[in-house]
C-alpha positions in Angstrom: -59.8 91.5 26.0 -62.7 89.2 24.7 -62.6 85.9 23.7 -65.0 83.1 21.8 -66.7 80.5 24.3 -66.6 78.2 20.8 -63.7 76.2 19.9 -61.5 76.6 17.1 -62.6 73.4 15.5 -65.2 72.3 13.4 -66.8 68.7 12.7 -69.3 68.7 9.7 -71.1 65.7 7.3 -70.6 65.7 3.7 -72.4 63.3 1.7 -71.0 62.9 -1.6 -72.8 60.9 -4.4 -70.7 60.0 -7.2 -72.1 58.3 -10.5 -69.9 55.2 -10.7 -70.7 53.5 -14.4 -74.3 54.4 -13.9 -75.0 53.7 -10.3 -74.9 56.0 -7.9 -72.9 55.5 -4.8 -73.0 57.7 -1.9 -70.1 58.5 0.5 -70.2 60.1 3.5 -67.5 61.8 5.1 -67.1 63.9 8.3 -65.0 66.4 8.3 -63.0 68.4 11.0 -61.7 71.7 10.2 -60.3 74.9 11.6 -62.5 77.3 12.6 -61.9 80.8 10.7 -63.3 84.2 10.9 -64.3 86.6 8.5 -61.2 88.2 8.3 -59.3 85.3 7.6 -61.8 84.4 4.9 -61.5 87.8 3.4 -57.8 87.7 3.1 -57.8 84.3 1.3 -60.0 85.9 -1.2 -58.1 89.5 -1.2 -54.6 87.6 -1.4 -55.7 85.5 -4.7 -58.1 87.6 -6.9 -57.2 86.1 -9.7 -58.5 82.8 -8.4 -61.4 81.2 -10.1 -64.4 80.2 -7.9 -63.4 76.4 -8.2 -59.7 77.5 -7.3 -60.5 79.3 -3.8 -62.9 76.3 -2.9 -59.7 74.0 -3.1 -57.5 76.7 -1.6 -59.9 76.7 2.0 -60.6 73.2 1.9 -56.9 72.7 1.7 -56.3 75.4 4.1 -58.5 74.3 6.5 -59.6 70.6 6.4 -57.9 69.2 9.3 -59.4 65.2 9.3 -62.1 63.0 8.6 -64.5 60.2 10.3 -65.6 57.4 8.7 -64.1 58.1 5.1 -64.7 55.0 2.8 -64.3 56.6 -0.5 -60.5 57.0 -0.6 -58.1 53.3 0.4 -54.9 52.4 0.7 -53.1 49.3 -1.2 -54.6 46.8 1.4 -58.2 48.2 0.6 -58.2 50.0 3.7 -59.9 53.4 4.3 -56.8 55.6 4.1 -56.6 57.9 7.4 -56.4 61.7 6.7 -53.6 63.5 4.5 -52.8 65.8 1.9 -52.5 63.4 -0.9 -55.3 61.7 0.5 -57.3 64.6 0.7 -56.5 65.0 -3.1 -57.7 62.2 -4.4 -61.2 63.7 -3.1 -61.2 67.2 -4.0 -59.6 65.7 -7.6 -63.4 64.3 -7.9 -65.2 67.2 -9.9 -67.9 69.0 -7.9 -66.2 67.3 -4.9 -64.6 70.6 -3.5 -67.3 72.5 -4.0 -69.6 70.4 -2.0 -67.2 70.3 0.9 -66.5 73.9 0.4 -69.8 74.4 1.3 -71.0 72.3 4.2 -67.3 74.1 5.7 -68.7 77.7 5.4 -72.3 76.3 6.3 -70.7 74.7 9.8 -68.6 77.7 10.8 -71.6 80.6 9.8 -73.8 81.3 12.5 -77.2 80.6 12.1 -80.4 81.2 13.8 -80.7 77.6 15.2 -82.1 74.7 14.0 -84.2 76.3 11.4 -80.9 77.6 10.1 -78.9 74.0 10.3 -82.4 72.3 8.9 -80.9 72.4 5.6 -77.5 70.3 6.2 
């Protein structure tokens, strides 16, 4: 039997910038993820074809986002920067465009690429 030498985590930057009554602001956020294959991608998408695009970006962030680093954009009631969780992971992805921007930098850190040509773009 064969195995992976790569672990079955992922740790990725997402910098969101968010219009905030005119200014922008940017927030970055890194992210740590499961690591899935193409089959498992393939079934999230065979298993809910009805699913808009939008609705199968929320599904694998939500499926998959395991934590965060250095999150400033989401706090709790003492104005602190609230640690990972699925409501707290909410409050993000309820940010429009939000899920499709982590959506993205997820499938860019778990595709393999040619090197750093291919990782230039993150």
């Amino acid at each position: 039997m064969y195995k992976l030498v790569i672990s079955d985590t992922v740790e990725f930057p997402v910098k969101l910038s968010i219009n905030d009554a005119g200014i922008t602001k940017e927030f970055p956020i890194r992210f740590e993820a499961k690591r899935v294959d193409v089959d498992t991608l393939r079934s999230t998408i065979d298993d809910h074809p009805a699913d808009k695009l939008v609705d199968l970006q929320l599904r694998i962030c939500r499926d998959n986002l395991t934590g965060w680093k250095d999150q400033r954009l989401v706090i709790d009631d003492n104005n602190q920067p609230a640690p990972f969780s699925a409501d707290a992971l909410e409050c993000v992805l309820g940010i429009t465009g939000a899920a499709a921007v982590i959506h993205t930098a997820y499938i860019n850190a778990i595709v393999a690429s040619s090197g750093t040509a291919g990782r230039a773009k993150n």
